[in-house]
N, C-alpha and C positions, 0 to 999 in steps of 0.2 A: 444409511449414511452415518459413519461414526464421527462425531466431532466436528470441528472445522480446519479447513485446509486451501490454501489460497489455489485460486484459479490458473491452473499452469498456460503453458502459450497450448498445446493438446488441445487443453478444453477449451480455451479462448479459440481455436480455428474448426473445431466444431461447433461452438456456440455462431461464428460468422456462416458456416457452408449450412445450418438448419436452417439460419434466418435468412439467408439470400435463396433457399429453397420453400420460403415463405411458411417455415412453421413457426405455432402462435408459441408464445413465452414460456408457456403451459406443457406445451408438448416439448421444448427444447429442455425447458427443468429436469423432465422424466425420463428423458431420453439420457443425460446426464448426472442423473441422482445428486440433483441439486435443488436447493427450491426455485419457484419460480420471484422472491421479491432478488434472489442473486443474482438471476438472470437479467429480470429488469433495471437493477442497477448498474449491475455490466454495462446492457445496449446502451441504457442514457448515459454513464457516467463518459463511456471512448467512444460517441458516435459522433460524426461531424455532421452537418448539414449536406452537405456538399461530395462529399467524402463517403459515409456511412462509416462503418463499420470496421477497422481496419486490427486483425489479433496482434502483431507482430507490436503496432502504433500500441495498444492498449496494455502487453505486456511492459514495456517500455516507459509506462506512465504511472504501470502499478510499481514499477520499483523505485521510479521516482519517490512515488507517494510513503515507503517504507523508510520508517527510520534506519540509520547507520551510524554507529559507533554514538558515542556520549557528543551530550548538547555542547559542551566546552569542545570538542574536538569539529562538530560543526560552522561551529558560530564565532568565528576571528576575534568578534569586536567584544564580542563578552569574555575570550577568554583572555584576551588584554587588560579589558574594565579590573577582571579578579584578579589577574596578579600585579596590576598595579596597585590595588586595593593591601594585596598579601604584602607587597613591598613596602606601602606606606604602616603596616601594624594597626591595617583597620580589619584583618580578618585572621584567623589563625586557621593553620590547619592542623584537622581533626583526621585521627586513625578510625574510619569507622566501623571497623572490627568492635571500640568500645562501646560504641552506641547500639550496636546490634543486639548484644545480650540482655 
């Protein structure tokens, strides 16, 4: 295994069809050249009670969990707060090209 690389929906509906064919965490890792604490975090992190295991539900949860675009461009209230801020002359903005060198 070179590196790390997130669990596509592929491996997530393999990772479900080993474990509803009853293989241990152990043998799904291997079978996947992944380790098994990935594995284990996978089943606990998308499994319901009630439910189990669902790849499609789990895909769908990992990209929630994945950032998108800058914190100002998620967050309404904060990016109101800074340009209201900009507008009163309680912040300036900075090129930060200069700050980088």
């Amino acid at each position: 295994m070179s590196g790390y690389y997130q669990l596509t929906l592929e491996k997530r509906c393999s990772i479900a069809r080993l474990h509803e064919d009853g293989q241990s965490i152990r043998q799904i890792a291997a079978a996947l050249d992944r380790s098994a604490s990935t594995i284990s975090r996978e089943l606990k992190r998308n499994s319901g009670h009630t439910i189990g295991y669902r790849p499609v539900h789990a895909q769908e949860r990992a990209a929630a969990r994945r950032w998108s675009g800058s914190r100002l461009e998620r967050d309404h209230a904060l990016r109101e707060a800074v340009l209201d801020r900009m507008a009163a002359g309680m912040i300036t903005r900075t090129d930060r090209r200069a700050h980088d060198t």
